[in-house]
N, C-alpha and C positions, 0 to 999 in steps of 0.2 A: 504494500500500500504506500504510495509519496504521501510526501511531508502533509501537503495540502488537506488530502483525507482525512491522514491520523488528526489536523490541527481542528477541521470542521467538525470529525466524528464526535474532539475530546470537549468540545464546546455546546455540539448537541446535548451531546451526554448531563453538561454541569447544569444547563437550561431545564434538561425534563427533569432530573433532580430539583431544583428549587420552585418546579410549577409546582409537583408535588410536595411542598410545605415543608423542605428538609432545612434546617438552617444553612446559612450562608457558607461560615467556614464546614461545616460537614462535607458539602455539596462539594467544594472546592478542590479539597485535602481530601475525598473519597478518591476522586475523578486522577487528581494526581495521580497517588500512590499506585491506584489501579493500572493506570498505562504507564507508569515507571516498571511497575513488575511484570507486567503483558510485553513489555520493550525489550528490557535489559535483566529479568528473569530477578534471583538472589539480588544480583549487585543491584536494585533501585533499592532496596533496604536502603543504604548509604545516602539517597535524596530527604528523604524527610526527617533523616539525625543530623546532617546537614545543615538543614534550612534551620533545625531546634535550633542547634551553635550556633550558628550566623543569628537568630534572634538575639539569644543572648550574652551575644557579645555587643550587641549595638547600644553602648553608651549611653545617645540622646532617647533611648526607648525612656529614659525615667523620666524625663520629663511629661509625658502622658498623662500618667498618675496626678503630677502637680497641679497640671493645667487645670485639669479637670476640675480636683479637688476647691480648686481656687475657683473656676467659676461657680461651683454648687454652694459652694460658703456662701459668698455675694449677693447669688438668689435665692437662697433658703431663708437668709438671713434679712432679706428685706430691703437690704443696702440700697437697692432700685429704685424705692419707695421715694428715698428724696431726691435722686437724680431725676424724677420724674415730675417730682414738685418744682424744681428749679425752672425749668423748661415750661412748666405752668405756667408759672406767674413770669415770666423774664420774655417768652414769647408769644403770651397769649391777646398781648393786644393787637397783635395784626389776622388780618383776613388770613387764614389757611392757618397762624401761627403754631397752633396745638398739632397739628398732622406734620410742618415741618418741627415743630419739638420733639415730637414720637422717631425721626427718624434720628435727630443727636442724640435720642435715649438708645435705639436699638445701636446705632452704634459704637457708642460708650459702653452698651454692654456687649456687643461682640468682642470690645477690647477687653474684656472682664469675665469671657467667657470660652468663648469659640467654638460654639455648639447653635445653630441658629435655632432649635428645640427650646433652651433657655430666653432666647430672647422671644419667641412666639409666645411661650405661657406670659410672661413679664408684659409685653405688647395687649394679651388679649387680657388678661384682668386687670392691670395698671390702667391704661392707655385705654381700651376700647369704650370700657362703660363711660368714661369722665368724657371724654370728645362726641358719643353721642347725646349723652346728658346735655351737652356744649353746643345741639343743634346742627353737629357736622354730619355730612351726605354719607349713609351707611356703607354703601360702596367704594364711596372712595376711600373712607378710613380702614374698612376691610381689606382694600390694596396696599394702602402705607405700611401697617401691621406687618402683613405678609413680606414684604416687599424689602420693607426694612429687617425682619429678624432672618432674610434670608445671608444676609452679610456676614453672617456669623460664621461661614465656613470659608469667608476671605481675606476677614479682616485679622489681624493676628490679636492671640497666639492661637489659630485656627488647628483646630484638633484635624479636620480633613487634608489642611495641609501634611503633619507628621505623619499621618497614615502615608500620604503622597509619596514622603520623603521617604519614610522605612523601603517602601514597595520600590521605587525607583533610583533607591541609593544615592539623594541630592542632598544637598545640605539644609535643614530643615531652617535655620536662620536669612538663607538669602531667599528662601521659597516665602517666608512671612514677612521681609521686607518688599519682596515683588509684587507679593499683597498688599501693601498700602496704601500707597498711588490709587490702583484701579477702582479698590473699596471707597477710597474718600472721591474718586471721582464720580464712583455710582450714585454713593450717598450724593453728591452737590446735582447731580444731573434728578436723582428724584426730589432734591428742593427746590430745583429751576421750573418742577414742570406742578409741581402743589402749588407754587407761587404765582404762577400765570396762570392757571386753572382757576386759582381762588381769586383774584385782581380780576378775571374777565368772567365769575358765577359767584361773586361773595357767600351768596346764599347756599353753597357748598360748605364753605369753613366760617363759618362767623364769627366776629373777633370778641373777646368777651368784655362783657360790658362793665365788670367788677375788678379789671386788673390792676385799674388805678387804685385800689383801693386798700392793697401791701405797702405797706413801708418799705423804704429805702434801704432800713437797716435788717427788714424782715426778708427784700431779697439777698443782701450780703450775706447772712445767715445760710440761708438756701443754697447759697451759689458757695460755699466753703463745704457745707454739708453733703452735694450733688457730687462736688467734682471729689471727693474720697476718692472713689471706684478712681478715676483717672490718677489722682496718687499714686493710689495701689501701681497700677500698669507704669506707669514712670519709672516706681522704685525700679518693679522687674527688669525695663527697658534699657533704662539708659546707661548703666553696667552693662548688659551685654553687648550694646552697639558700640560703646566706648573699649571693649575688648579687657575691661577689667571683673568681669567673672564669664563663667563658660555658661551653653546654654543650658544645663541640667543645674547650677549653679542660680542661676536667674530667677529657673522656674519658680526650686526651693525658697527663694526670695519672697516671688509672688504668691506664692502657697499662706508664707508665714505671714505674709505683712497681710494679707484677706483677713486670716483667724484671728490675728491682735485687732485689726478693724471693729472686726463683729464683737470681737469681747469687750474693746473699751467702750463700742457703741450701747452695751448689754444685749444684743442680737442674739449672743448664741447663746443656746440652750442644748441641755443633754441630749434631747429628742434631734432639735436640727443638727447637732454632730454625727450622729448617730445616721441621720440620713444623709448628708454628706460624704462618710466613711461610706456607706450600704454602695452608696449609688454609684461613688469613683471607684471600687474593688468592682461593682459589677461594670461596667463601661470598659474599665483597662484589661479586664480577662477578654473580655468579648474582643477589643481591637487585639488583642496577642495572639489569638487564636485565628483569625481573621489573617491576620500579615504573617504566621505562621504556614496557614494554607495555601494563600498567596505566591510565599518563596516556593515551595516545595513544586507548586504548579506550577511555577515560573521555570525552575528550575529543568523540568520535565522538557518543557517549549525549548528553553537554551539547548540541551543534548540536543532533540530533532534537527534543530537547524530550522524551524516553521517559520520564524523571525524575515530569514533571506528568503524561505519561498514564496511565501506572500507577498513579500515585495516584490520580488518577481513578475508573480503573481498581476499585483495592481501599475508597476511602473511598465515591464514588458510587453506582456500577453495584452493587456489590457490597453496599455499604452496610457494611462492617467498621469499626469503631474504631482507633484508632490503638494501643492494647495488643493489640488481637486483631492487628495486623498485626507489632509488632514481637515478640508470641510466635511466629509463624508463621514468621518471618526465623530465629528463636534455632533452632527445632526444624528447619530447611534446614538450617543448620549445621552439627547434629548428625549428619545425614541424608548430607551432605557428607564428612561426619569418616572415614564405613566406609571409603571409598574415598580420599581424597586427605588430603596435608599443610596445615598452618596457612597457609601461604603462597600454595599453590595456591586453596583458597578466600575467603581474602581478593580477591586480586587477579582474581578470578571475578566475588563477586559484588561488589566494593567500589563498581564502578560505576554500578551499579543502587542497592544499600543506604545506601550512607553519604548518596549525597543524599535518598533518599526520608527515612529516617533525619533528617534536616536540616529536610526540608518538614512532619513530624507533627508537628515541634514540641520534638524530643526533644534532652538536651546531646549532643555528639559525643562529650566526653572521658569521659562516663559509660559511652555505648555503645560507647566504646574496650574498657572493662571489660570488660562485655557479652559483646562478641565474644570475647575471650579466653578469658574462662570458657568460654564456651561450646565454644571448641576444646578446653580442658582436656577438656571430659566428651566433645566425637567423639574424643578419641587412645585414649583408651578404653572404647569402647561396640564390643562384638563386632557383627558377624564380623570385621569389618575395620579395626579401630582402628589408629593408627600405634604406639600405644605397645605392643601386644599384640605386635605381631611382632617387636620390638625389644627386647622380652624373651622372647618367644622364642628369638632368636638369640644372648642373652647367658647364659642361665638353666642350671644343670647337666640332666643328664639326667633325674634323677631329677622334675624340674619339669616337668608337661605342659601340653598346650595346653587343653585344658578347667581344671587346677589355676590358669590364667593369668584364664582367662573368668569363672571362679568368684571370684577374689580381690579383683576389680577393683567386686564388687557392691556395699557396704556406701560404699567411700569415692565412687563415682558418684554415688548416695542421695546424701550430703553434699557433694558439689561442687553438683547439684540443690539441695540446699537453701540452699547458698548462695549460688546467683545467684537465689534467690525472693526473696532478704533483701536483696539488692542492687539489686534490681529493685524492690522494696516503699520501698525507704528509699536514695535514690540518696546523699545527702550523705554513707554511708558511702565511697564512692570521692570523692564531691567535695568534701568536708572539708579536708582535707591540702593539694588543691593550690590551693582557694580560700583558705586562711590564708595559706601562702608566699606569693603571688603577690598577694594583697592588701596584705600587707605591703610 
């Protein structure tokens, strides 16, 4: 059988596994293992003790745990609560100002997070009932919501990034600096078009009528109490960009400097530690197990050689270009998105894409972006988007499942246009982490 076969059969194969409800790493690390021993008989024993050691030996794997940790503190603890206040009272006197306040909360929490899971609960119970309460247009806030807490898997310290980086062997610090730029340019591109939106439909985001009505000294208050969470990420940050601690080093920073937050704030409590610990031991097995599967099946693809036939495959036989093939990846992605999580398709196609990805010629830390974005817009592309259900399930009654399908159109459009613009002009993701790192 050529490469080709074995690569479509092993890929079949992982597909009707996970239609069948198997989990992800199961699916993955079965399908491996099975055509390592169907291949190379005894000796594929050797691929999956392999892939263990190569887990763990990878250093920046600790920082997973941290991150995590540190954003569930944050949100357990409430911390959100007055970043969210700030952003009230500081921008609520203009037309739209509370939908573009929702999106400097979702992104101060992506920066305090990196799970866009946390920033959707934080969006839909913080942020959702007070802006309708507020008289703003269901749909549209139902968009920002979304729209904004999907940043969390771009904006650093992005858990999907580290996944990215284990799977693809890049360096997980220039992969969260590449993310910067793009993040904060998404984010300013969804306040450009909430602010024209509401300037030419006021009657969308109404501006409140009681803002004047805080003290001066009661938003200074606010606005010291709000930006904590961005302390916090400071502390982390700016040691490790300044190259005076490592990034497993930082993380521990941001981990600790979260817990002393919530403790001096009196936030935490036995029960919220207690779910904190639950939730970062179950999240870190699940991604170990995951990029465990990952290797081993990666590993499987390297021996065949399916990498060079495929490309073959699509540059030869086929005769495609190398853009015509990495839009065709971008739009699988999307395609992927109806049905599965960021996770699950990485670690699907990581094996196939990231080398073929490698052999056209293309940066990896750029198509790190790439792929992100690209999840950004399957979480929300109907019928089956992650994020559509997820606010369905947090969303009051009165918010329907087509009012979800509808509100998601406008800022899809602009997450599209900004992976054209990143695509078109890559040095916006690789600016930032070519500076540091040159330095």
């Amino acid at each position: 059988m050529s490469q080709e076969y074995i690569a479509i059969f092993m890929f079949a194969s992982m597909m009707l596994m996970l239609l069948t409800g198997q989990r992800v790493f199961g699916a993955i690390g079965a399908v491996g293992a099975i055509a390592a021993l169907a291949l190379w008989g005894t000796g594929g024993y050797d691929i999956p003790f392999a892939a263990a050691m190569k887990l763990m030996k990878w250093y920046p794997l600790l920082t997973l745990p941290m991150f995590i940790f540190m954003g569930y503190v944050l949100s357990e603890s409430r911390l959100a609560d007055d970043l969210y206040r700030m952003f009230h009272v500081w921008m609520g006197s203009l037309n739209g100002g509370l939908a573009i306040g929702t999106i400097g909360l979702m992104v101060l929490v992506s920066a305090m997070n990196g799970l866009s899971v946390a920033g959707m609960a934080i969006g839909a119970t913080i942020a959702l009932p007070e802006l309708l309460r507020r008289g703003y247009d269901k749909i549209m806030v139902t968009g920002v919501i979304q729209a904004g807490s999907s940043l969390g898997i771009l904006v650093p310290p992005s858990v999907v990034l580290v996944l990215y980086a284990m799977i693809a062997r890049q360096p997980v610090g220039q992969l969260w600096l590449a993310g910067v730029v793009p993040g904060l340019m998404m984010a300013g591109l969804f306040i450009l078009y909430i602010w024209l939106r509401c300037r030419i439909q006021p009657e969308l985001g109404p501006a409140m009528e009681d803002a004047h009505e805080v003290s001066r000294s009661e938003k200074l208050r606010l606005l010291g109490a709000g930006l904590l969470p961005l302390a916090i990420f400071a502390a982390m940050m700016v040691p490790f960009v300044n190259g005076w601690t490592s990034l497993v080093e930082s993380s521990a920073i941001g981990a600790l400097a979260a817990l002393v937050a919530s403790v001096l704030k009196r936030r935490m409590t036995w029960k919220v530690f207690k779910i904190c610990t639950r939730q970062t031991m179950a999240i870190s097995c699940m991604f170990m197990w995951i990029i465990l599967a990952a290797l081993g099946f990666g590993a499987v693809f390297d021996g065949l050689g399916a990498v060079r036939a495929i490309d073959n495959l699509f540059t030869e036989k086929m005769g495609l270009d190398p853009w015509t093939i990495l839009i065709l990846m971008q739009l699988s992605f999307i395609l992927m998105g109806t049905f599965l999580d960021d996770t699950a398709m990485l670690v699907i196609v990581a094996p196939l894409y990231v080398p073929l990805v490698k052999v056209l010629g293309f940066d990896l830390i750029w198509y790190g972006v790439l792929y992100t974005i690209t999840t950004q817009i399957a979480y929300m592309t109907p019928p089956f988007g992650y994020n559509l259900f997820l606010m369905r399930a947090m969303a009051p009654p009165e918010i329907g499942l087509m009012d979800i399908y509808r509100s998601i159109v406008p800022f899809v459009i602009i997450m599209v246009v900004a992976l054209g613009i990143i695509m078109m002009f890559p040095q916006i993701a690789l600016w930032l982490p070519q500076y540091v790192y040159g330095n």
